[in-house]
Structure formats: structure tokens, C-alpha cells
mmJSON file of the N, C-alpha and C atoms, coordinates in Angstrom:
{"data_MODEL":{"atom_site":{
"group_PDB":["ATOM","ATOM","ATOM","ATOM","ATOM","ATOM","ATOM","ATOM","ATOM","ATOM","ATOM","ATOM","ATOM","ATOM","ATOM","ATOM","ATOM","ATOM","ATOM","ATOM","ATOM","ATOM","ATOM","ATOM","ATOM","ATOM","ATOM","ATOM","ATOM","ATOM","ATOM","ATOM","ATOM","ATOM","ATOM","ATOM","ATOM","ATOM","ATOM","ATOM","ATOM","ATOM","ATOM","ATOM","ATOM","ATOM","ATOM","ATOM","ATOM","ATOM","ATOM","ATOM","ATOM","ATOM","ATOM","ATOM","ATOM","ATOM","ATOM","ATOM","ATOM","ATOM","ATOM","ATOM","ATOM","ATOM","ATOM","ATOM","ATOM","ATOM","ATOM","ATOM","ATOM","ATOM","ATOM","ATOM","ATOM","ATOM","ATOM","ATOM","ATOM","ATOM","ATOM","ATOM","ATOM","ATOM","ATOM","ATOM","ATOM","ATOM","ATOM","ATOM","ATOM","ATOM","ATOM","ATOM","ATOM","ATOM","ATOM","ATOM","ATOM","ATOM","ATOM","ATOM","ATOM","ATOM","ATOM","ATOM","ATOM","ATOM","ATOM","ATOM","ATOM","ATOM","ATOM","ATOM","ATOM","ATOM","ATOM","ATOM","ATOM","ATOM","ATOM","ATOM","ATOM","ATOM","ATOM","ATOM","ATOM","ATOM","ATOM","ATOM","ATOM","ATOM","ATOM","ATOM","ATOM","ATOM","ATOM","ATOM","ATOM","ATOM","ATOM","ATOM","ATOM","ATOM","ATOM","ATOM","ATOM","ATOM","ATOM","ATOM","ATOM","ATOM","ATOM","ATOM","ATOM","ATOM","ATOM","ATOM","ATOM","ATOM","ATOM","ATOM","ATOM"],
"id":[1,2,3,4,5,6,7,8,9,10,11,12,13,14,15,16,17,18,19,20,21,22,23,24,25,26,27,28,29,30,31,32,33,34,35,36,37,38,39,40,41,42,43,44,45,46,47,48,49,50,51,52,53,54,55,56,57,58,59,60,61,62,63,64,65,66,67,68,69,70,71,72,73,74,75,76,77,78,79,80,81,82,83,84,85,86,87,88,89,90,91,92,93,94,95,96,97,98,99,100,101,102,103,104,105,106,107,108,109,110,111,112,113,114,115,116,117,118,119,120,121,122,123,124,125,126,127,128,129,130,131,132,133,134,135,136,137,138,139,140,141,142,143,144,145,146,147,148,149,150,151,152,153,154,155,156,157,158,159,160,161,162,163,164,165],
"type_symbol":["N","C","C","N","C","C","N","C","C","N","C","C","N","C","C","N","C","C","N","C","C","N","C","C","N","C","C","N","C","C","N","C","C","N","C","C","N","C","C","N","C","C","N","C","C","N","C","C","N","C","C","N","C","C","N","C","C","N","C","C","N","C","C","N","C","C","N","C","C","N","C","C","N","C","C","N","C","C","N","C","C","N","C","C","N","C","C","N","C","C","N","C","C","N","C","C","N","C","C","N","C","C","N","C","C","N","C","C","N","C","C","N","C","C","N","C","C","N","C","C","N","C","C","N","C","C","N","C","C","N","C","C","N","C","C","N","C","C","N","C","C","N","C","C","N","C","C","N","C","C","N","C","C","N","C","C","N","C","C","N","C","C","N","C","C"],
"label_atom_id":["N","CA","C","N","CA","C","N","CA","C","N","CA","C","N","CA","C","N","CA","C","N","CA","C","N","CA","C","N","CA","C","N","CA","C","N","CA","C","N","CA","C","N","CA","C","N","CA","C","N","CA","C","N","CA","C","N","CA","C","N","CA","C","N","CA","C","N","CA","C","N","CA","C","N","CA","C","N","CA","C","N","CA","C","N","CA","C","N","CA","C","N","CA","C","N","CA","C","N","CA","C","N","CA","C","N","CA","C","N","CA","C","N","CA","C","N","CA","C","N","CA","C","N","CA","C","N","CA","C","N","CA","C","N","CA","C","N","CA","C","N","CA","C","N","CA","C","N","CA","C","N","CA","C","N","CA","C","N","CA","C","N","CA","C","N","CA","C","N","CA","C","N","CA","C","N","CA","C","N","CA","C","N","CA","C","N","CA","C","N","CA","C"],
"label_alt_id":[null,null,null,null,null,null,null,null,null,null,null,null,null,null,null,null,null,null,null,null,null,null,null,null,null,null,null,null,null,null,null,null,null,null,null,null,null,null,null,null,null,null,null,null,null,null,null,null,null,null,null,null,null,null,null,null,null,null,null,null,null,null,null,null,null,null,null,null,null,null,null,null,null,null,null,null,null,null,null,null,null,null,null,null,null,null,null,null,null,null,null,null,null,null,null,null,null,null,null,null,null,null,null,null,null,null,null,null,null,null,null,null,null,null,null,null,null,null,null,null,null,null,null,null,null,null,null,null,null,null,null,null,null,null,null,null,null,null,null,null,null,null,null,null,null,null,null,null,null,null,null,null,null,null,null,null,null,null,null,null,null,null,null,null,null],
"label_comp_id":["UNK","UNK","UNK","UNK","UNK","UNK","UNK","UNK","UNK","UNK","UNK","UNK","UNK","UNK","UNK","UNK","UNK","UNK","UNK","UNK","UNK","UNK","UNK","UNK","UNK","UNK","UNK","UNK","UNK","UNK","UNK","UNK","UNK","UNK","UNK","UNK","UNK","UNK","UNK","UNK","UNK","UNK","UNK","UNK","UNK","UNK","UNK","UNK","UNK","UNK","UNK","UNK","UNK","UNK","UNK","UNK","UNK","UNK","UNK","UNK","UNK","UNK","UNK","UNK","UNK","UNK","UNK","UNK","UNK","UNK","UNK","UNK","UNK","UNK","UNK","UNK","UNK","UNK","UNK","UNK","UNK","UNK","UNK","UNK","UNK","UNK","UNK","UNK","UNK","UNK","UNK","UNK","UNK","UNK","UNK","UNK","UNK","UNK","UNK","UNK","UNK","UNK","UNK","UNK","UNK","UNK","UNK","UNK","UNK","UNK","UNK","UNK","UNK","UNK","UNK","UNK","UNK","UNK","UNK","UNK","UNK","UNK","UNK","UNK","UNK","UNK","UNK","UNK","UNK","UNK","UNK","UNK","UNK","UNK","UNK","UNK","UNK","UNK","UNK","UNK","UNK","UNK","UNK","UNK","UNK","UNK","UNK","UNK","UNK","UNK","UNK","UNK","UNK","UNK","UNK","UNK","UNK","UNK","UNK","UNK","UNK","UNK","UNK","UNK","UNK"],
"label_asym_id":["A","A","A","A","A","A","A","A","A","A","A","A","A","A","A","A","A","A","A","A","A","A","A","A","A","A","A","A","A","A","A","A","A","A","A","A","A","A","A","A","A","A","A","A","A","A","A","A","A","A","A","A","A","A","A","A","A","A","A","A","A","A","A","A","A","A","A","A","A","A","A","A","A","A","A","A","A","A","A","A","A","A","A","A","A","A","A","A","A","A","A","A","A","A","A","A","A","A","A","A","A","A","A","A","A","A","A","A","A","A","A","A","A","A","A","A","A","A","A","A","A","A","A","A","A","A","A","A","A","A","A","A","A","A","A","A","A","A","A","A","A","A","A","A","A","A","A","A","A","A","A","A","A","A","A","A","A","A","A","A","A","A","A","A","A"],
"label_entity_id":["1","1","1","1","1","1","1","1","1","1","1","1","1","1","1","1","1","1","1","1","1","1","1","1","1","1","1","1","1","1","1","1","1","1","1","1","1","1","1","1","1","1","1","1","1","1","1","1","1","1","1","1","1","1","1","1","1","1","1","1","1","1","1","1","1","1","1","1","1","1","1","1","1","1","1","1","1","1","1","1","1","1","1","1","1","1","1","1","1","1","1","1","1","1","1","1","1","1","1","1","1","1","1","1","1","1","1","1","1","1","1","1","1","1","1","1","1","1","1","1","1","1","1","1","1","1","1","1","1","1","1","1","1","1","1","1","1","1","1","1","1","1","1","1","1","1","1","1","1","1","1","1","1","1","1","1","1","1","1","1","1","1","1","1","1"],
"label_seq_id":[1,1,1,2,2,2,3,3,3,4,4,4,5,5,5,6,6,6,7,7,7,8,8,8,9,9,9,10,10,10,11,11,11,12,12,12,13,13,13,14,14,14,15,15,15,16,16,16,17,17,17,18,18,18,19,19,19,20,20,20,21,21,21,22,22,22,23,23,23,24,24,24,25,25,25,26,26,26,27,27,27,28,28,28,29,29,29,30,30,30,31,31,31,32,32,32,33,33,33,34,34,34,35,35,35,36,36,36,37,37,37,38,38,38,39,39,39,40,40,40,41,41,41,42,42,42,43,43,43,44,44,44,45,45,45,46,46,46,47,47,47,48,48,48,49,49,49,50,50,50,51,51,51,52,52,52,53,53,53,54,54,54,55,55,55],
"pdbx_PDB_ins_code":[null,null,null,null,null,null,null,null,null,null,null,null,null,null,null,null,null,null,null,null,null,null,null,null,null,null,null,null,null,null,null,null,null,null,null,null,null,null,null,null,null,null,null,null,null,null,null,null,null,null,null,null,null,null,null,null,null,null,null,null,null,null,null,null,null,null,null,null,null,null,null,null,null,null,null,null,null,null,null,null,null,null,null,null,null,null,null,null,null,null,null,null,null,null,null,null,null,null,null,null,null,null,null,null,null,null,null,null,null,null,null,null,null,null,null,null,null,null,null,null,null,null,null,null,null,null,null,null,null,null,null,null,null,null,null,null,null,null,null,null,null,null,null,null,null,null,null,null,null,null,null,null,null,null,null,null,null,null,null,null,null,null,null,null,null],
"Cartn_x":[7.131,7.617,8.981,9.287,10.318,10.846,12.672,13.123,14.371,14.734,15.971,16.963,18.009,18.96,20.263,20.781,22.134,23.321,23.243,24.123,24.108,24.74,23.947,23.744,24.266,24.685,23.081,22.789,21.766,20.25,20.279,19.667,19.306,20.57,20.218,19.505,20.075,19.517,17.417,17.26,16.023,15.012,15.907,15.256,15.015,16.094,16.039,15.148,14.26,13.826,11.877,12.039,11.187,10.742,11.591,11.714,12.173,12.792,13.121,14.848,15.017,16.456,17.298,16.608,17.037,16.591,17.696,17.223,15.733,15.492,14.107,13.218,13.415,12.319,11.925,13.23,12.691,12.744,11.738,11.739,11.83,12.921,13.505,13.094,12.341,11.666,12.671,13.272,14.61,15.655,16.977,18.026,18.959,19.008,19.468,20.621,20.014,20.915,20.981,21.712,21.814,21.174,20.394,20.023,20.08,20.327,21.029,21.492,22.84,23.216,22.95,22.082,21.279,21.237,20.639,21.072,18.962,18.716,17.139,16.668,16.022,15.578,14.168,13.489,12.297,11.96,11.031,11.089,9.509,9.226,8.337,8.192,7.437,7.917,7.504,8.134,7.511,7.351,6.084,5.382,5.688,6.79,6.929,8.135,8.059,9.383,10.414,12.031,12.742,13.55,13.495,13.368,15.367,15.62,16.659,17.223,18.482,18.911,19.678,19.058,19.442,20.681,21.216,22.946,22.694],
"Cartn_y":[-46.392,-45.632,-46.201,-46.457,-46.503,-45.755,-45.258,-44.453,-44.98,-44.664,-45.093,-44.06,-44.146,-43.619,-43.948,-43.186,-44.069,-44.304,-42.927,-42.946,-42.728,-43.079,-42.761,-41.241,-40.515,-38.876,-38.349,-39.332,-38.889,-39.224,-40.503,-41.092,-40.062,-39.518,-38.808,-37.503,-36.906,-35.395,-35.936,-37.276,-37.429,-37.923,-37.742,-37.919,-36.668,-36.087,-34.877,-33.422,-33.749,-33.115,-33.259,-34.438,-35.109,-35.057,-33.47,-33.418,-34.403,-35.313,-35.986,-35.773,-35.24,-34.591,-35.144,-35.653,-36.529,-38.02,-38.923,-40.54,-40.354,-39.733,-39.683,-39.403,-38.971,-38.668,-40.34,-40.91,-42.008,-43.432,-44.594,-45.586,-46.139,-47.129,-47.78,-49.303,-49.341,-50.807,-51.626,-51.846,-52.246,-51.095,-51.997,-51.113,-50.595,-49.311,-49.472,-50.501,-50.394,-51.849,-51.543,-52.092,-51.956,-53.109,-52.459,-53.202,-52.993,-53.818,-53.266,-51.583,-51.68,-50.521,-48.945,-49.596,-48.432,-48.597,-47.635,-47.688,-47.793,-48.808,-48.448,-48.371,-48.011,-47.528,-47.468,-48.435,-48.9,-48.311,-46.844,-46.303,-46.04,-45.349,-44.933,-43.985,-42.532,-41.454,-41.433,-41.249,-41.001,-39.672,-39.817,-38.364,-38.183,-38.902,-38.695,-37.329,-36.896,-36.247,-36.772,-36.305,-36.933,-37.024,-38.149,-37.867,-37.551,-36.94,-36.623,-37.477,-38.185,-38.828,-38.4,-39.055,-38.492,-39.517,-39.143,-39.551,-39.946],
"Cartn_z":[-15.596,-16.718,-17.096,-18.84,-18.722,-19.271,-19.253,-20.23,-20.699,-22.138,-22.704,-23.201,-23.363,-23.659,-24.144,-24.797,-25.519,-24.323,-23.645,-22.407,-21.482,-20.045,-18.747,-18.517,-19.15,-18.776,-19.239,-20.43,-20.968,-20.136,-19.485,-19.036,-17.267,-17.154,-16.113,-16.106,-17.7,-18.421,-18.117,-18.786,-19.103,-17.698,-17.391,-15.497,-14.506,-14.701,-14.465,-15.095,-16.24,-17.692,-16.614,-16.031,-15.601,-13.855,-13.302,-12.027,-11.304,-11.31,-10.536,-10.787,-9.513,-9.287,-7.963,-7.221,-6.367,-5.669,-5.483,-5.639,-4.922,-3.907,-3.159,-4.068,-5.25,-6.051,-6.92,-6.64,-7.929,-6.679,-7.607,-6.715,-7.948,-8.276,-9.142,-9.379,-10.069,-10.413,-10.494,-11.413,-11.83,-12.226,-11.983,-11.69,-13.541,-13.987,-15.047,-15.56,-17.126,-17.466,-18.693,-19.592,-20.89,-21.57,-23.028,-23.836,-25.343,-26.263,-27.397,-27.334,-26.96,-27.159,-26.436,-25.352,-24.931,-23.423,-22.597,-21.057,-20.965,-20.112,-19.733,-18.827,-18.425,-16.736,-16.291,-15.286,-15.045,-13.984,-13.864,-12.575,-12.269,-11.2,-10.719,-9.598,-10.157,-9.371,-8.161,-7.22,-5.457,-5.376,-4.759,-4.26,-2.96,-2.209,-0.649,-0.463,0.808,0.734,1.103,0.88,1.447,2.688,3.561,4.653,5.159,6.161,6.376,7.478,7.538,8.261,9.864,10.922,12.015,12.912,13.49,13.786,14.632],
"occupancy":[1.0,1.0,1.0,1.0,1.0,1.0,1.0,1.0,1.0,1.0,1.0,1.0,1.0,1.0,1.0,1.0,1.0,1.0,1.0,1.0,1.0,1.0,1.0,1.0,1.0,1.0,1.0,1.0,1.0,1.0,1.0,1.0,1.0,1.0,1.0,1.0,1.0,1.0,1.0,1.0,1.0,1.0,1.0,1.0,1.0,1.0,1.0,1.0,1.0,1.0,1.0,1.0,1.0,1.0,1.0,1.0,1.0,1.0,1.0,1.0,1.0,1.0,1.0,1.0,1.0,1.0,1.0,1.0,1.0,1.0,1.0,1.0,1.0,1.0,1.0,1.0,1.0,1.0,1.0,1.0,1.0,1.0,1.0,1.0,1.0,1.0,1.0,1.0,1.0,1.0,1.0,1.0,1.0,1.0,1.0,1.0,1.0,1.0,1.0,1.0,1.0,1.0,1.0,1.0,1.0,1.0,1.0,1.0,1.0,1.0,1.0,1.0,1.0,1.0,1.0,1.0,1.0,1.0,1.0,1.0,1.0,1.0,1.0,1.0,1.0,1.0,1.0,1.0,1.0,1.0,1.0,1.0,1.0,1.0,1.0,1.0,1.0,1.0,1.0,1.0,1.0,1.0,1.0,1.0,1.0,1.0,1.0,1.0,1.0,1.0,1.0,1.0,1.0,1.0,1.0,1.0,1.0,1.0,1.0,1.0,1.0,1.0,1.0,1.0,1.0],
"B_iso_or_equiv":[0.0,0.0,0.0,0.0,0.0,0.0,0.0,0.0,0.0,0.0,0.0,0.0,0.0,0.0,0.0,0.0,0.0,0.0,0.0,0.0,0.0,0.0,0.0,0.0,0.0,0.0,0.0,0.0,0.0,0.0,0.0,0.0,0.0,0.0,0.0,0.0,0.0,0.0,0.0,0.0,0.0,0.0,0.0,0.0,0.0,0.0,0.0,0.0,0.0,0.0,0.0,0.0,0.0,0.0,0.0,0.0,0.0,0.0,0.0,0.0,0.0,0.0,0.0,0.0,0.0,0.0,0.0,0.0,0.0,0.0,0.0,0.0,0.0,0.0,0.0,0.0,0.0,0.0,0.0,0.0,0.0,0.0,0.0,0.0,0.0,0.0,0.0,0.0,0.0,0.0,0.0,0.0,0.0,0.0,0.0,0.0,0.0,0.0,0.0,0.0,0.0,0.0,0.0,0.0,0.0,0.0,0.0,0.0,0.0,0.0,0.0,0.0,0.0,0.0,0.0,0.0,0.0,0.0,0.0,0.0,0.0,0.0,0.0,0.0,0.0,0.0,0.0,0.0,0.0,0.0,0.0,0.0,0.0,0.0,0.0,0.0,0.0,0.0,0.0,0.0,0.0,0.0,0.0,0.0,0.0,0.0,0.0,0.0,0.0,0.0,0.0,0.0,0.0,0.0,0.0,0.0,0.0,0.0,0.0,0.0,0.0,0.0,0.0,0.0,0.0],
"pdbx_formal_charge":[null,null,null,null,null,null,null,null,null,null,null,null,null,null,null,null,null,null,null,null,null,null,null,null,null,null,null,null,null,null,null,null,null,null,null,null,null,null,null,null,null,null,null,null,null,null,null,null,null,null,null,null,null,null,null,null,null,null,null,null,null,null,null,null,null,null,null,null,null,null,null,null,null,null,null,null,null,null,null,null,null,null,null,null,null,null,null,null,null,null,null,null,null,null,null,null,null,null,null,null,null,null,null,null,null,null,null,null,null,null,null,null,null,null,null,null,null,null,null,null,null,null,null,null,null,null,null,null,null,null,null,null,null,null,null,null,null,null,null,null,null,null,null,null,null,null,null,null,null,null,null,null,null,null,null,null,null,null,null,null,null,null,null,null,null],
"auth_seq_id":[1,1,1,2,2,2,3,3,3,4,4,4,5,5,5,6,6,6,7,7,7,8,8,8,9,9,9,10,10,10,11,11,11,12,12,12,13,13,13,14,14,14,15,15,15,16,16,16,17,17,17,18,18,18,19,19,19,20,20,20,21,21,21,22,22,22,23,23,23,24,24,24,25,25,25,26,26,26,27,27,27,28,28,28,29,29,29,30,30,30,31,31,31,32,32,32,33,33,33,34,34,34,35,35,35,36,36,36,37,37,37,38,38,38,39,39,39,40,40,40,41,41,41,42,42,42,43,43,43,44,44,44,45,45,45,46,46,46,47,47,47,48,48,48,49,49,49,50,50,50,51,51,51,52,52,52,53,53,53,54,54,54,55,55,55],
"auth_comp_id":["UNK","UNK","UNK","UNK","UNK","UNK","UNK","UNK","UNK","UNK","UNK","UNK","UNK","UNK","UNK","UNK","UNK","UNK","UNK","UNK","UNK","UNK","UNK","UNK","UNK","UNK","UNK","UNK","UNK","UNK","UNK","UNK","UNK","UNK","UNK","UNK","UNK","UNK","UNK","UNK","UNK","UNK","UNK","UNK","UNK","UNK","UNK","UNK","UNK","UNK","UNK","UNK","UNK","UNK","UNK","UNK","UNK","UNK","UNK","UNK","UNK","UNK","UNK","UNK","UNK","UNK","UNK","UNK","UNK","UNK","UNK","UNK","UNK","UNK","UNK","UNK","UNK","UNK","UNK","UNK","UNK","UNK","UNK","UNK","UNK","UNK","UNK","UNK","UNK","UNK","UNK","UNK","UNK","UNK","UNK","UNK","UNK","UNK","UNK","UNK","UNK","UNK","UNK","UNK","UNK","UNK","UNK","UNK","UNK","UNK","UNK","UNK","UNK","UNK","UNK","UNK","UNK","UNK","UNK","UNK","UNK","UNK","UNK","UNK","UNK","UNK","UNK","UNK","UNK","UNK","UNK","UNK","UNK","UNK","UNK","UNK","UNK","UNK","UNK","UNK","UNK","UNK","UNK","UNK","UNK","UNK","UNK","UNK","UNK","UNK","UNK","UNK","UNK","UNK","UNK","UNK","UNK","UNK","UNK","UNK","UNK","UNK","UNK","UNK","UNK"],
"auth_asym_id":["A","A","A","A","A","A","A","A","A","A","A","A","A","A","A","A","A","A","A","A","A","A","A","A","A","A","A","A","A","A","A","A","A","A","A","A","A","A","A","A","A","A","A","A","A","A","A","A","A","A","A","A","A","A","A","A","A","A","A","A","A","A","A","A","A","A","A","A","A","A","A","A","A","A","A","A","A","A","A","A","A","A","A","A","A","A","A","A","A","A","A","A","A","A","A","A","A","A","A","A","A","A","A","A","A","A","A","A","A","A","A","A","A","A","A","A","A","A","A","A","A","A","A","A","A","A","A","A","A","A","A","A","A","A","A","A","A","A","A","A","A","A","A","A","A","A","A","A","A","A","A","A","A","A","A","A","A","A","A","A","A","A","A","A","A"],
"auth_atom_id":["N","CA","C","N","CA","C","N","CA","C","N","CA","C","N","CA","C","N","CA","C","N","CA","C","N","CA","C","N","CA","C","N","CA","C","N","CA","C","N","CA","C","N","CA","C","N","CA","C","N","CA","C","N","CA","C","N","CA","C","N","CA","C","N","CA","C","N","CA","C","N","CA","C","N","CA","C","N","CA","C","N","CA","C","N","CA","C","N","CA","C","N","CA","C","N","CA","C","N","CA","C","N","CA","C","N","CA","C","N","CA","C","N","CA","C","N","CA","C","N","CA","C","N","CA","C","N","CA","C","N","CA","C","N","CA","C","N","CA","C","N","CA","C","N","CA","C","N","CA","C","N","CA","C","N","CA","C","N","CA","C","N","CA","C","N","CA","C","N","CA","C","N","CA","C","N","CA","C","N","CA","C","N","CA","C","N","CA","C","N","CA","C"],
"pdbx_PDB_model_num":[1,1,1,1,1,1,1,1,1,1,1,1,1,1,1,1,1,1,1,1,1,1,1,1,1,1,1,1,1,1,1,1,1,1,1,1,1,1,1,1,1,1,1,1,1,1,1,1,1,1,1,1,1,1,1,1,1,1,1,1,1,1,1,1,1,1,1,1,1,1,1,1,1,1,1,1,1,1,1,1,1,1,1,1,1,1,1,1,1,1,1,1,1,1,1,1,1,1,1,1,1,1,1,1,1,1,1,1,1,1,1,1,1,1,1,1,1,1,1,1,1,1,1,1,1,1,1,1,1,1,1,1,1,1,1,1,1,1,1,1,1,1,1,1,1,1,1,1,1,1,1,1,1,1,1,1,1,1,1,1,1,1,1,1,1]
}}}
């Protein structure tokens, strides 16, 4: 999936619009970048949970 946006704030609104509210939710094809004028973002949603880090 991709999504565009004019700005990252926005780019995060439209990610978030999209359940994905935390990085564990997204597996990032490519890393956002700008293109004419615009922020774009190449992702793909993970259905895993996220796992919690142990010390």
C-alpha cells in the first residue's frame, strides 16, 4: 500500500485513520521520502503482535 501526503503530521494522521498506531503494526517497504512536494510511504500491514522486550 502506498500513501501520500503533503506533510509528515499528515502522513501519520493517514496511518493512524488506518489502525496502524504502532511501528509493530507497520512493516515498511521503503522508508518515507519525499516526492514532488509530498511525503510517501510504502507499507504493509502486519498482522503479528507486538512483541515486548526482555532485559
Amino acid at each position: 500500500m502506498t500513501i501520500e501526503a503533503e506533510t509528515l503530521v499528515l502522513l501519520t494522521e493517514a496511518l493512524k485513520k488506518r489502525g496502524m498506531r504502532l511501528l509493530a503494526d507497520i512493516n515498511f517497504i521503503r522508508a518515507p521520502y519525499r516526492r514532488n512536494h509530498r511525503w510517501v510511504c510504502c507499507i504493509a500491514q502486519t498482522t503479528r503482535k507486538p512483541r515486548t522486550l526482555r532485559a
